[in-house]
MIDOSE-1310 file (N, C-alpha, C; in nm, 2 decimals, decimal comma, always signed):
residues 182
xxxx	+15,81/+9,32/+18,07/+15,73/+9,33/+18,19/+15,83/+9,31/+18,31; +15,80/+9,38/+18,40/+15,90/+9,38/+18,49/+15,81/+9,26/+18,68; +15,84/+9,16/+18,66/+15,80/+9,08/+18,78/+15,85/+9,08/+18,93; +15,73/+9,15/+19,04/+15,77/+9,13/+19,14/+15,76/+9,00/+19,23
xxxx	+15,89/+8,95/+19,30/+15,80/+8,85/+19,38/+15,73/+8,91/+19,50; +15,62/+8,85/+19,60/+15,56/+8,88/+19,72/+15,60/+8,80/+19,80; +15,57/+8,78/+19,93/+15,63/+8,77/+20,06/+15,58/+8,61/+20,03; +15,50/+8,60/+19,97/+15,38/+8,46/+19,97/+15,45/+8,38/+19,83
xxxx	+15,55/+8,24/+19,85/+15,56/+8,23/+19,73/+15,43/+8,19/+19,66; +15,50/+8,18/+19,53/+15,42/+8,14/+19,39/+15,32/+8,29/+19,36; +15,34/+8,38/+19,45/+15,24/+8,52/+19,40/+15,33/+8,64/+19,41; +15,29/+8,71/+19,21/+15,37/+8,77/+19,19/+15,29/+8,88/+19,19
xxxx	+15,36/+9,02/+19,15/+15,27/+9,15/+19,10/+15,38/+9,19/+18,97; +15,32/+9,18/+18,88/+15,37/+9,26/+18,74/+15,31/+9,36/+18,67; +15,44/+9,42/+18,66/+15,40/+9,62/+18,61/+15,46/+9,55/+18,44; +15,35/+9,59/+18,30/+15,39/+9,58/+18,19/+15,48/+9,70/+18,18
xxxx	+15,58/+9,71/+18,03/+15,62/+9,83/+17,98/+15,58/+9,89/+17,99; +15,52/+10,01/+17,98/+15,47/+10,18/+17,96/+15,53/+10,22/+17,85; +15,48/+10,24/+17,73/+15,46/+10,34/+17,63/+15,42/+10,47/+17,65; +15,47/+10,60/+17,66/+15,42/+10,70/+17,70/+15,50/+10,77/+17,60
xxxx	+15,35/+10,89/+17,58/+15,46/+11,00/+17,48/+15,33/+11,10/+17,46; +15,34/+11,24/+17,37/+15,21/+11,32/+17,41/+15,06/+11,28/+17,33; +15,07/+11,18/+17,28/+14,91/+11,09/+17,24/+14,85/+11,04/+17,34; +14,94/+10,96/+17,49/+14,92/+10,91/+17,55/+15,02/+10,80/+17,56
xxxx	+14,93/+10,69/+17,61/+15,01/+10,54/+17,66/+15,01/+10,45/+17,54; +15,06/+10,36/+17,57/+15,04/+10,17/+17,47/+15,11/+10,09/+17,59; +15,01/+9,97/+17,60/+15,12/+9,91/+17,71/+15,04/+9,74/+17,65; +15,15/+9,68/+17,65/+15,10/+9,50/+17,58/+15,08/+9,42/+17,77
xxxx	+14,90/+9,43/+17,74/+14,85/+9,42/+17,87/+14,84/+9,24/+17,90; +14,90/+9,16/+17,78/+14,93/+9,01/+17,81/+14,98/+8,98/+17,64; +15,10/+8,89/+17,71/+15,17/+8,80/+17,54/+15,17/+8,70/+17,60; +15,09/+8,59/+17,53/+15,14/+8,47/+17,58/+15,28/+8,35/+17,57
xxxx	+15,34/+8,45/+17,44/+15,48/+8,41/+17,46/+15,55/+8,41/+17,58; +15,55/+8,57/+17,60/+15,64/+8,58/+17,68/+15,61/+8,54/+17,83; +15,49/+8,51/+17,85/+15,45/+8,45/+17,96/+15,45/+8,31/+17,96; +15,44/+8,22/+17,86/+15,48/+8,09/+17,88/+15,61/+8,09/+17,89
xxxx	+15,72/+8,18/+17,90/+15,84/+8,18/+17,88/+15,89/+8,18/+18,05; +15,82/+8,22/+18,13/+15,83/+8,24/+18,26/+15,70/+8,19/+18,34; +15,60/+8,16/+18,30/+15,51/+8,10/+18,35/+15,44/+7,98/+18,26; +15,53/+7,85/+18,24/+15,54/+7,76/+18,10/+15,37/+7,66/+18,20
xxxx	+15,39/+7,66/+18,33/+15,28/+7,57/+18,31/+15,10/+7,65/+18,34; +15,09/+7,79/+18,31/+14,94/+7,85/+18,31/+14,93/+7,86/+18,18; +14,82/+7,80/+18,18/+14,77/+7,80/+18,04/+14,58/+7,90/+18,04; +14,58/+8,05/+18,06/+14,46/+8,07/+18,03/+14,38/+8,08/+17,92
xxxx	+14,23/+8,10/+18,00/+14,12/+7,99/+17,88/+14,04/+8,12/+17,88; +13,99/+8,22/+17,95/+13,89/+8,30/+17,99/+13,92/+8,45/+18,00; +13,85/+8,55/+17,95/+13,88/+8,64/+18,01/+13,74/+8,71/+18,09; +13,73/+8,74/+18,21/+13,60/+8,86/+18,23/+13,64/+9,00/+18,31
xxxx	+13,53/+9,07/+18,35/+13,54/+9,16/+18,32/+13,43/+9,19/+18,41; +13,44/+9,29/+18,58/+13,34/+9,36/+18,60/+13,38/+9,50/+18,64; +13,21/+9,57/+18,66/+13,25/+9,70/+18,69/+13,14/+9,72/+18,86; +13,20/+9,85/+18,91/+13,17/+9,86/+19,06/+13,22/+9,96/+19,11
xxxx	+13,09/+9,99/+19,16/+13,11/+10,12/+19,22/+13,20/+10,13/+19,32; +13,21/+10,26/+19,40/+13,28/+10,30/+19,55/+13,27/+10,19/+19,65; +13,35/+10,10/+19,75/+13,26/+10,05/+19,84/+13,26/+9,89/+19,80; +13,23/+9,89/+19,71/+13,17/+9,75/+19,67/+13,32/+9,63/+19,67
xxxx	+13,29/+9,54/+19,75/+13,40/+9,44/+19,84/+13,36/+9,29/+19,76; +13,41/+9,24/+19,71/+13,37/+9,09/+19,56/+13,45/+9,02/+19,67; +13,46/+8,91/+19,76/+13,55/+8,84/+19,80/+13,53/+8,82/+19,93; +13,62/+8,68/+19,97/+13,73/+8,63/+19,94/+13,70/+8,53/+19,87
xxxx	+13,66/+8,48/+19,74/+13,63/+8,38/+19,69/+13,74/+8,29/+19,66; +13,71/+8,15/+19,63/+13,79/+8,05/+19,59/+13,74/+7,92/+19,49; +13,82/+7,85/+19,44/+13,75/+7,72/+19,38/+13,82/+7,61/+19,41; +13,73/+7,52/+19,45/+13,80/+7,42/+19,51/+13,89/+7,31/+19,39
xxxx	+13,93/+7,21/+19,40/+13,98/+7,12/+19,27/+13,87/+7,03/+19,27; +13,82/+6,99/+19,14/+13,88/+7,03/+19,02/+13,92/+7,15/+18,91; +13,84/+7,24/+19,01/+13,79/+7,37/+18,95/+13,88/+7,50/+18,99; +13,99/+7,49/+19,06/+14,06/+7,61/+19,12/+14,10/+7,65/+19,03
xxxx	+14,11/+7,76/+19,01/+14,18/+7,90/+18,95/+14,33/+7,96/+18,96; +14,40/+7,98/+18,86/+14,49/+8,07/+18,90/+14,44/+8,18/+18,76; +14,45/+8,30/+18,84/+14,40/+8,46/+18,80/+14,52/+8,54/+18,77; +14,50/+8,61/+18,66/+14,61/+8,74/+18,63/+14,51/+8,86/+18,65
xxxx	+14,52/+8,95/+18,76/+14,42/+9,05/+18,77/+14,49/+9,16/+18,72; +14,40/+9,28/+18,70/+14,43/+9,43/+18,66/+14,28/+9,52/+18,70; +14,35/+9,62/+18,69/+14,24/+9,74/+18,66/+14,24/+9,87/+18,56; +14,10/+9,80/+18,47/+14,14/+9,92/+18,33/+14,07/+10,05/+18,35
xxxx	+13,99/+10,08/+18,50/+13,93/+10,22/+18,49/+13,95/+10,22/+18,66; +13,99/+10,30/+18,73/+14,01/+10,32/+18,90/+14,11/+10,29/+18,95; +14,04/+10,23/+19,08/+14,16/+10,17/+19,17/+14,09/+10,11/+19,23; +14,14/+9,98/+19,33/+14,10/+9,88/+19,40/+14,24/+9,83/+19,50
xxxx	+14,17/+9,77/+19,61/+14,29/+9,69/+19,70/+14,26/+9,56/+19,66; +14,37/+9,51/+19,59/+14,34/+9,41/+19,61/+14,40/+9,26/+19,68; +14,32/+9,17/+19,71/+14,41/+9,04/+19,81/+14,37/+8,96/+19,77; +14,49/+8,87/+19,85/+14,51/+8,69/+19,77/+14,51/+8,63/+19,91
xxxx	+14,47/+8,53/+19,97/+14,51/+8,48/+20,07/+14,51/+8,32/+20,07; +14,64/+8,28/+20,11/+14,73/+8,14/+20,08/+14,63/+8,12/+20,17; +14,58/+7,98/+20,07/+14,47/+7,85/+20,16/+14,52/+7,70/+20,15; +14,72/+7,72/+20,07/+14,73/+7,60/+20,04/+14,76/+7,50/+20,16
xxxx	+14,72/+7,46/+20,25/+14,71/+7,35/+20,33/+14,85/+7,34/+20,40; +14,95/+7,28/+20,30/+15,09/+7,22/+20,31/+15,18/+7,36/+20,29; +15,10/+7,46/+20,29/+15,23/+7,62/+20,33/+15,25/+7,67/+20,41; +15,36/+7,71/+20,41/+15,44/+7,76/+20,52/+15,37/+7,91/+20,56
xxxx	+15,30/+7,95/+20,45/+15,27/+8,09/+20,48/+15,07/+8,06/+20,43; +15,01/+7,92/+20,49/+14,87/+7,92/+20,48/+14,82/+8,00/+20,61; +14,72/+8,07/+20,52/+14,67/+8,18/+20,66/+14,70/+8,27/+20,61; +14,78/+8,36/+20,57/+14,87/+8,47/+20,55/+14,78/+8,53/+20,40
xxxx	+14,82/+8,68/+20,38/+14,75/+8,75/+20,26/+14,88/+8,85/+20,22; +14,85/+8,91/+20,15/+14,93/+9,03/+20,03/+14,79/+9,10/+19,98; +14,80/+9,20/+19,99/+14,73/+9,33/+19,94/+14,83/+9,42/+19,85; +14,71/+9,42/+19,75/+14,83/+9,56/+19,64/+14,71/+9,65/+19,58
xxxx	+14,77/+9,80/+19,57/+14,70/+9,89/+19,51/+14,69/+9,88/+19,33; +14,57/+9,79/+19,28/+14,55/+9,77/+19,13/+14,53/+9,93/+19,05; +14,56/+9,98/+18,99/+14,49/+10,08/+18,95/+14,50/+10,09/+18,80; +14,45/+10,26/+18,73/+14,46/+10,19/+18,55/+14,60/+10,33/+18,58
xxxx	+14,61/+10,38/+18,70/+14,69/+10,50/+18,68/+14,87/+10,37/+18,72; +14,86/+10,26/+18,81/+14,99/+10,22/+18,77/+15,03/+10,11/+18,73; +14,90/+10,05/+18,63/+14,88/+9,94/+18,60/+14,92/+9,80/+18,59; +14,96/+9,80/+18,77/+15,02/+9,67/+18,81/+14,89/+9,57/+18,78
xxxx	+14,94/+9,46/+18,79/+14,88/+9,30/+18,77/+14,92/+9,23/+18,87; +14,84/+9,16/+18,90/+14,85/+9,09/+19,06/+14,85/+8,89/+18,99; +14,91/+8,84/+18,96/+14,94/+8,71/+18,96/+14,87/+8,59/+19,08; +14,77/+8,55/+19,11/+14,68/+8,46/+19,16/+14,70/+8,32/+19,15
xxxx	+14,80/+8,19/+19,20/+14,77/+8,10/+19,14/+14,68/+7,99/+19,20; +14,65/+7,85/+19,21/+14,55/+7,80/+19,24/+14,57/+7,82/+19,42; +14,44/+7,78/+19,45/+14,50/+7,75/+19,60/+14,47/+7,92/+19,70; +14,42/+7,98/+19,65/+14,42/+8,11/+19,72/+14,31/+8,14/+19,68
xxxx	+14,23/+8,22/+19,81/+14,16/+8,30/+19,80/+14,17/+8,45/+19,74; +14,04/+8,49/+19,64/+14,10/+8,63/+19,61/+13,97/+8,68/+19,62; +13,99/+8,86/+19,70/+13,89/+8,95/+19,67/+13,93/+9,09/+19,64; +13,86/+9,17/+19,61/+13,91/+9,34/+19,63/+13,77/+9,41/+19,68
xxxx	+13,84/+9,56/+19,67/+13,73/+9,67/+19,74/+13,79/+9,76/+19,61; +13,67/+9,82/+19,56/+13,67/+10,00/+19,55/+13,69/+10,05/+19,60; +13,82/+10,16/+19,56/+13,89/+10,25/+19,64/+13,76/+10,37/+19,57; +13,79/+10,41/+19,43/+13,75/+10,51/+19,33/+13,64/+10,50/+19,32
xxxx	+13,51/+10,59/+19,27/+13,42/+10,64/+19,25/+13,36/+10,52/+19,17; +13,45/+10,41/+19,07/+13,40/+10,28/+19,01/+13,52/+10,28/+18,95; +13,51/+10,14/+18,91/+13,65/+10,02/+18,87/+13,57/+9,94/+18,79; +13,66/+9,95/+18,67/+13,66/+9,81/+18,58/+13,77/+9,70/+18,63
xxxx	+13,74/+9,60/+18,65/+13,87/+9,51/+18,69/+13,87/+9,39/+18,59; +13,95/+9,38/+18,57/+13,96/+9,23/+18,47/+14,04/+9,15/+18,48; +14,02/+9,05/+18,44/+14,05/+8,91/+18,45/+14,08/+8,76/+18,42; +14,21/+8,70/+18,38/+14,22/+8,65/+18,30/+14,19/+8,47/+18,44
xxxx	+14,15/+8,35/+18,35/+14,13/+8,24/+18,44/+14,19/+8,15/+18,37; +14,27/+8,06/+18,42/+14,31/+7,93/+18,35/+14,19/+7,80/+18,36; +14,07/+7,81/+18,42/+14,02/+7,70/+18,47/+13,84/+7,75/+18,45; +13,72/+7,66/+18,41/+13,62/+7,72/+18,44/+13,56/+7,72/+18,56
xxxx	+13,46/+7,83/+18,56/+13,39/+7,86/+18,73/+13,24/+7,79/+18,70; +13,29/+7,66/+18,84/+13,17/+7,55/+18,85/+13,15/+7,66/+19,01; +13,03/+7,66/+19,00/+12,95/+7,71/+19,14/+12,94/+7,64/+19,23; +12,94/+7,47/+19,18/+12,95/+7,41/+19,31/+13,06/+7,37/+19,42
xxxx	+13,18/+7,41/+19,35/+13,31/+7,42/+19,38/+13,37/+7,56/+19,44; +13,27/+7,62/+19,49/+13,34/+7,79/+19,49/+13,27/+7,77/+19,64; +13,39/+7,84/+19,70/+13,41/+7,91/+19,90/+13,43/+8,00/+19,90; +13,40/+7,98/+20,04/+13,51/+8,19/+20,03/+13,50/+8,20/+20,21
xxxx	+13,63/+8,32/+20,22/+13,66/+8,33/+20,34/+13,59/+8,47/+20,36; +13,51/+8,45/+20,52/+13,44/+8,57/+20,55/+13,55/+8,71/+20,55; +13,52/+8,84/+20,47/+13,65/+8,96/+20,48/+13,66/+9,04/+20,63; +13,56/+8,97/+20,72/+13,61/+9,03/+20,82/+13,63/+8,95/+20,96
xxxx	+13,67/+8,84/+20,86/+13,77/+8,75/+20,95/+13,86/+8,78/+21,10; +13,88/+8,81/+21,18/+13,91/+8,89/+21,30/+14,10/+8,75/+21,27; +14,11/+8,68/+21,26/+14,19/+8,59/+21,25/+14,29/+8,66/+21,16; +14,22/+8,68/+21,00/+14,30/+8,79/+20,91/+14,34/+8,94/+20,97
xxxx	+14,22/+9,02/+21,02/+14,25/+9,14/+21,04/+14,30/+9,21/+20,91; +14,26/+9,22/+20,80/+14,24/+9,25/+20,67/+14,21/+9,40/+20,67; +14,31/+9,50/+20,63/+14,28/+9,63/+20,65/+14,23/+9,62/+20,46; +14,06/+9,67/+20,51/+14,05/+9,69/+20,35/+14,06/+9,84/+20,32
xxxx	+14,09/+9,96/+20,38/+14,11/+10,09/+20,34/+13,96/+10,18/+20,34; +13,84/+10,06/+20,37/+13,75/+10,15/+20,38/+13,65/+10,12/+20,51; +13,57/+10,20/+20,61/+13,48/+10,14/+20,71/+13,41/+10,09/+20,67; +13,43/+9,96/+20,76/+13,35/+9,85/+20,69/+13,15/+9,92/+20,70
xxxx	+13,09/+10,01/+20,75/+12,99/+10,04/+20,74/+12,94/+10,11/+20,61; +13,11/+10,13/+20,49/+13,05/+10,19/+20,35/+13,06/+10,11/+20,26; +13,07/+9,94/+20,30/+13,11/+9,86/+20,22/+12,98/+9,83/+20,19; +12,96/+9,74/+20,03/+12,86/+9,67/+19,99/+12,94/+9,59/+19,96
xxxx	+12,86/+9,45/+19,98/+12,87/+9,31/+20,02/+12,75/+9,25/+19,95; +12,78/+9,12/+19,88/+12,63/+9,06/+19,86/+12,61/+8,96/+20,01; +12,50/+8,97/+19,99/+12,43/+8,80/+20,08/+12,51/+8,68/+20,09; +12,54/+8,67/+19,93/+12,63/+8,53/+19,94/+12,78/+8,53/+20,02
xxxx	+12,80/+8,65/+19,98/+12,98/+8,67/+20,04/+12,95/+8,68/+20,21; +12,85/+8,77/+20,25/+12,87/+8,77/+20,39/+12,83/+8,66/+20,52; +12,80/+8,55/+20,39/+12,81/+8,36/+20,47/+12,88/+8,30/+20,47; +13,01/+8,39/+20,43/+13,16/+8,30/+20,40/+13,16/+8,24/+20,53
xxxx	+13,27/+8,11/+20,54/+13,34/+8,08/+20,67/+13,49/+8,13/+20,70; +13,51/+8,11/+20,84/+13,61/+8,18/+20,87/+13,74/+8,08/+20,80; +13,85/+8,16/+20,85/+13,96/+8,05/+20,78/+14,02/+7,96/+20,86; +14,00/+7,95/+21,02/+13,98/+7,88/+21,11/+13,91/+7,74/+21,05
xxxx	+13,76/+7,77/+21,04/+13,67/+7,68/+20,97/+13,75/+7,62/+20,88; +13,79/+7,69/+20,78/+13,88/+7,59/+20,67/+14,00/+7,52/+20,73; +14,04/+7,55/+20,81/+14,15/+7,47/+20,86/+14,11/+7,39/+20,88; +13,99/+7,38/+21,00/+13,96/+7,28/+21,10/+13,88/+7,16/+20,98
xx	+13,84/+7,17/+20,89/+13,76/+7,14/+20,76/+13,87/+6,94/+20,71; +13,83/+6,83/+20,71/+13,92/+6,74/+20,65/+13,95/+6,73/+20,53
């Protein structure tokens, strides 16, 4: 597996091997060897798994402690933008995001660890996205930063008047708010 670092420490993007020949692909889409081998203290417990149409924007969600998350994301049908945005308090780069194009055509992995918010958008006609979690999702512990935060300025790649949004996501607070938050 080949590891990128991002501008943001502690967040990586990893492209697996590629198996390619005229049957098709094989690509080992997680070993936990070799990932404890470079990532010795995530230990995931979970995997899920949604799908979504053109449009459709999941984010910026979070979990607070005791319940934060760090995520190994992908996409096994489309494409999606997806983002992470540093909420860790004591960083140098809190406030700040990284966007990457997930897709199944270049099947990078986006590395999530606790302390960040994460969402994506449908680029494609629909996206399977999946997802691995080291931690479980308590509801009462879960925020999120509104995605059209003027503070972020978050180019999601689509007008925001073709987006779908639930109710819950479009009561996020700003990241302002979380700052200002004790």
């Amino acid at each position: 597996m080949n590891i990128t670092k991002t501008k943001i420490e502690d967040l990586f993007i990893i492209v697996p091997e590629i198996h390619s020949d005229n049957r098709g692909y094989f690509i080992e889409s997680f070993n936990s060897i070799n990932f404890k081998n470079i990532f010795s203290e995530i230990n995931f417990i979970q995997d899920n798994e949604s799908k979504s149409q053109y449009g459709v924007l999941r984010g910026l969600h979070y979990q607070n402690y005791p319940y934060d998350q760090t995520k190994l994301v992908r996409v096994s049908y489309g494409e999606v933008l997806d983002v992470a945005l540093d909420l860790r308090k004591n960083s140098k780069t809190f406030g700040e995001y990284c966007s990457v194009i997930l897709s199944s055509k270049n099947k990078k992995q986006f590395l999530i660890p606790k302390g960040f918010a994460h969402g994506y958008v449908v680029l494609s006609d629909y996206a399977i996205f999946q997802y691995k979690v080291d931690n479980i999702y308590n509801p009462e512990y879960e925020g999120g930063i509104i995605f059209n935060d003027p503070e972020l300025n978050i180019d999601w790649k689509i007008n925001h008047n073709d987006l779908i949004i639930s109710e819950k996501d479009l009561k996020f607070k700003t990241i302002i708010d979380l700052k200002n938050e004790k």
